[in-house]
N, C-alpha and C positions, 0 to 999 in steps of 0.2 A: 305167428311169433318169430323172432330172429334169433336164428343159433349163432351170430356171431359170438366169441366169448372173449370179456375185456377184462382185465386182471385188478382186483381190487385195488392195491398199489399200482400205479401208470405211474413210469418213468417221464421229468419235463421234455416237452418238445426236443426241449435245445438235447437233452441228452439222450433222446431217442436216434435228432438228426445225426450227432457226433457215433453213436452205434452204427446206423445204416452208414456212413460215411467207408466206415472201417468195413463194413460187411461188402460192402459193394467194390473198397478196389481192394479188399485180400490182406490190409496187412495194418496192426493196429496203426494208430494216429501217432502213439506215442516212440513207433517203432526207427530208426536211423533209416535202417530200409531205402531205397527208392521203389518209389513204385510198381517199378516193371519188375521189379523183386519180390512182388506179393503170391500169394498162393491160390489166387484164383477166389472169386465170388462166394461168399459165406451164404450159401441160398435157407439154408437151416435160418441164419440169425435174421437175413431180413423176412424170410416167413413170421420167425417169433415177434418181430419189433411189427409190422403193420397189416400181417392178418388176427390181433390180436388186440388191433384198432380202430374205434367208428369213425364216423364221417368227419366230426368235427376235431379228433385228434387228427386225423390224418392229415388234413386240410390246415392245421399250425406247422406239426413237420414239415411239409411242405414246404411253408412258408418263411420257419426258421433253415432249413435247411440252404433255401436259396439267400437270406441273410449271411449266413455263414460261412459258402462257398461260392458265390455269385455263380451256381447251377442250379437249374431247375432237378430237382427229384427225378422227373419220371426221364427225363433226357437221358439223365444218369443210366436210367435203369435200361432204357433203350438202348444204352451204347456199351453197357455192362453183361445184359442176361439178354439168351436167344428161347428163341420160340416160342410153343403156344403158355410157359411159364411167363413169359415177359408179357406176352399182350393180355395174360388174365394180369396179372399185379398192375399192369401198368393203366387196365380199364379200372382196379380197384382204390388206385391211385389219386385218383381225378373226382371232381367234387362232383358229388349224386349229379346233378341239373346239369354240368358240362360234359357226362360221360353220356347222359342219355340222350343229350343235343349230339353229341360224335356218335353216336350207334343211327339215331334219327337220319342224318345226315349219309353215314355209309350206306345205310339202307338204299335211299335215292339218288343214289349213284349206281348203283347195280341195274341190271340189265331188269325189264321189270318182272315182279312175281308176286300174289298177293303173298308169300310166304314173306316176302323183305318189308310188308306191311306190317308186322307183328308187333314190332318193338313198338312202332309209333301208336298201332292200338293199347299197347301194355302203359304205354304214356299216360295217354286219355283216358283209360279205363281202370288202370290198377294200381293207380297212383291218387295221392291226395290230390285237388287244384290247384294247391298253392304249389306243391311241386310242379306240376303244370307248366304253373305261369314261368318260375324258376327257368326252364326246361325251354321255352321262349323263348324267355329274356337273354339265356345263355345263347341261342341259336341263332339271335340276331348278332348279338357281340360277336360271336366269332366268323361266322360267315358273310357277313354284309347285310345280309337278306331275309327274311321271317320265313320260317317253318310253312307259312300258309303260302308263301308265294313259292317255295320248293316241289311242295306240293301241287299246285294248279299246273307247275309246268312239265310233272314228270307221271304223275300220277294219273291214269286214264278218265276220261268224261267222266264217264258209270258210275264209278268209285268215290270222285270228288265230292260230292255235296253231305256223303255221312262224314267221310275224313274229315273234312275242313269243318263240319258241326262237332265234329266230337274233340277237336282238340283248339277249336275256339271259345270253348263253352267256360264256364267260372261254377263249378256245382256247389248248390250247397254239403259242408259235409258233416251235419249233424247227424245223431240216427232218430231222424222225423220224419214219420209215413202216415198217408191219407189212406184207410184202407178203399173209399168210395171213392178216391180218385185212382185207386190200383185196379178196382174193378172197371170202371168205364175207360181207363187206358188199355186193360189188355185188349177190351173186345176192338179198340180201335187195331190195336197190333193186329190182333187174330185174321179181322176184315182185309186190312193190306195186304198179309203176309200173304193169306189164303188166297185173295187175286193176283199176287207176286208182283206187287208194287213194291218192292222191297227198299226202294227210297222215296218212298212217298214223304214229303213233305213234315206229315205228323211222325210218321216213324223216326224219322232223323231227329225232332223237336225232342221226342218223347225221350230216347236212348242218348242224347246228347246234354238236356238239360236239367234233365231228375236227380235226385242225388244216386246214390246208388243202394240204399237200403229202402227206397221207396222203388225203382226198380226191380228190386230180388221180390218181391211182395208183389208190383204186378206180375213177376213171371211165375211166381204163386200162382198166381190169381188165372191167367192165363190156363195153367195145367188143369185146374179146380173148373173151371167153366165150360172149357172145350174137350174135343175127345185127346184132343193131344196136346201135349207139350209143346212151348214154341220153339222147340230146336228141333222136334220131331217135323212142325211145321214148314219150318226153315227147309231141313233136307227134303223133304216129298215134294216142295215148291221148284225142283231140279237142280241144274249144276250152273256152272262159270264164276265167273273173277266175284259179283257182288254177292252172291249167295254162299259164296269161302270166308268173304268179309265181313256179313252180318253172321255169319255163325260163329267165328271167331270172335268178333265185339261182343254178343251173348255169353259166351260162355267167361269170356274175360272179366265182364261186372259182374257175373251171377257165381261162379266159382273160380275165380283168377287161379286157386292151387293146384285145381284141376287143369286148368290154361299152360301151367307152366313144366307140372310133371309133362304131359303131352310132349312140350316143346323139347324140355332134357330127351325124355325116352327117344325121340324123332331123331336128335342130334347123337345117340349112341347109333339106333341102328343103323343098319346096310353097311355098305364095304368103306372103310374109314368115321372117321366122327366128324360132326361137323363141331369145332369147337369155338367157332364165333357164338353160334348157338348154347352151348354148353358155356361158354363163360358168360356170357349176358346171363343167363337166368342164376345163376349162380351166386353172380358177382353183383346183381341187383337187387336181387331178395334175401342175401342172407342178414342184411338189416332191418328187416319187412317182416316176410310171413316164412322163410323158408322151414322152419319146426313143419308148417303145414302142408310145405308142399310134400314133405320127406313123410307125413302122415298118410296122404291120400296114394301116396305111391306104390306101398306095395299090396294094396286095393286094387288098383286097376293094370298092376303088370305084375303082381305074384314076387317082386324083389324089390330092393331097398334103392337110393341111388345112391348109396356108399358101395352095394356091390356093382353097379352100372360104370359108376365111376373110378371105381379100383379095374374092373374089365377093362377101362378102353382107357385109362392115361397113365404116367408112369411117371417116376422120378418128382423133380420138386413142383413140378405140373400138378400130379396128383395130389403130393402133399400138402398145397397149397388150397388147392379148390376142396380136398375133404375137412382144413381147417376150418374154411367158411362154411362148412356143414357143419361144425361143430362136432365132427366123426371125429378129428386129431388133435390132441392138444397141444 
């Protein structure tokens, strides 16, 4: 479930954009003032006006905004607010499907890691299809080029043939399961895994084309038959790059809440944060599941990520990212 929190009464567009206008150069609209006489960035009010907005208002603001002032918003905001407060607002800014095409894309640009693989499994795997296609379609508009052909040329051999299955696939996404097709697919999984053919041909078929409640039922199925679990299988099958990235895709369709605490808690610890990390997960499920990821959290680390995220950010940073937790109002 999504803790964003959206205010019974919502202000129009127009007079949300004419708010932010004034929040962002410091001094009202109405005011004689020049501008270089304003008082500096209202971070409180443009918190209130668009962490306090879903996708599809935010996405008219926008739209009125650059109507209004021939600027784009998030320009604005880049030229207005610094640091990691500017790059979460400004990834929350951006329409779901071209924020996850710009994360998709930073990712394969970096030096390679399956760690920079994440987002683009959290694509294919923890998202509806139709976002999916979205998420495509926005990556070829803005890049030139398709997500699959980014992939073939940065992403190593080993790796490609689950990738490019799992984010070329169209799932059904009803909640419809075969249980006698759950059962004759784990033991196909079980048979691969267990010979550490880990992309064998059906494995890819199977994790790429099921929906995903017929999936979680074979990895049911899977536990119920064998002596072990396929993630227990996964790990005793050894280490490197495609055994990091089947176990990641696993855990991602079978408990994505689980997938993402992981990723928050990963991005607090050790010396700094990492808050690319930290605002992706943050800034992409809190219109999704994040009630549950903030559930399973402090199950599996003994604390909350409101105290995670009060430890390691500060100022309109924090107050911003625990809005979207629905920790601030």
């Amino acid at each position: 479930m999504a803790t964003l929190r959206v205010p019974d009464m919502v202000p129009t567009p127009e007079e949300d954009a004419q708010k932010l206008r004034e929040a962002l150069q410091g001094v009202p609209l109405s005011s004689t003032l020049p501008l270089w006489k304003g008082y500096g960035v209202d971070e409180k009010s443009v918190i209130r006006i668009l962490g306090h907005r879903n996708a599809t208002q935010r996405k008219q603001i926008r739209e009125i905004y650059h109507q209004l002032y021939n600027e784009d918003l998030i320009d604005c905001i880049n030229s207005e607010i610094a640091g990691d407060f500017k790059d979460a607002l400004i990834l929350w800014t951006y329409d779901p499907a071209e924020r996850h095409a710009r994360l998709a894309k930073e990712s394969l640009k970096k030096k390679f890691s399956v760690k920079h693989l994440q987002v683009i499994v959290e694509i294919a795997c923890a998202s509806s299809p139709y976002h999916l296609i979205e998420v495509r379609k926005a990556y070829c508009s803005l890049f030139d080029c398709s997500l699959e052909e980014d992939i073939v040329s940065v992403v190593p051999f080993a790796l490609r043939k689950l990738l490019l299955g799992l984010v070329s696939s169209f799932r059904y996404d009803k909640e419809l399961v075969d249980a006698e097709l759950a059962k004759s697919e784990a033991d196909v999984l079980h048979h691969a895994i267990t010979s550490k053919r880990f992309d064998d041909d059906k494995v890819v078929h199977i994790l790429s084309t099921r929906n995903f409640y017929q999936l979680r039922l074979t990895f049911e199925c899977y536990g119920y038959k064998h002596a072990n679990s396929i993630e227990e299988d996964i790990k005793n099958g050894g280490k490197g790059d495609l055994v990091s990235l089947l176990k990641m895709v696993i855990l991602c369709i079978d408990t994505p809440e689980m997938h993402f605490a992981e990723v928050i808690r990963d991005s607090i610890l050790g010396i700094g944060t990492d808050e690319e990390a930290l605002n992706r997960v943050i800034v992409t499920r809190a219109e999704i599941d994040m009630k549950n990821i903030k559930e399973v959290y402090p199950h599996m680390y003994k604390c909350t990520v409101e105290d995670d995220v009060v430890g390691d950010t500060s100022g309109s940073y924090k107050n911003f990212l625990l809005t979207l937790t629905g920790d601030k109002y």
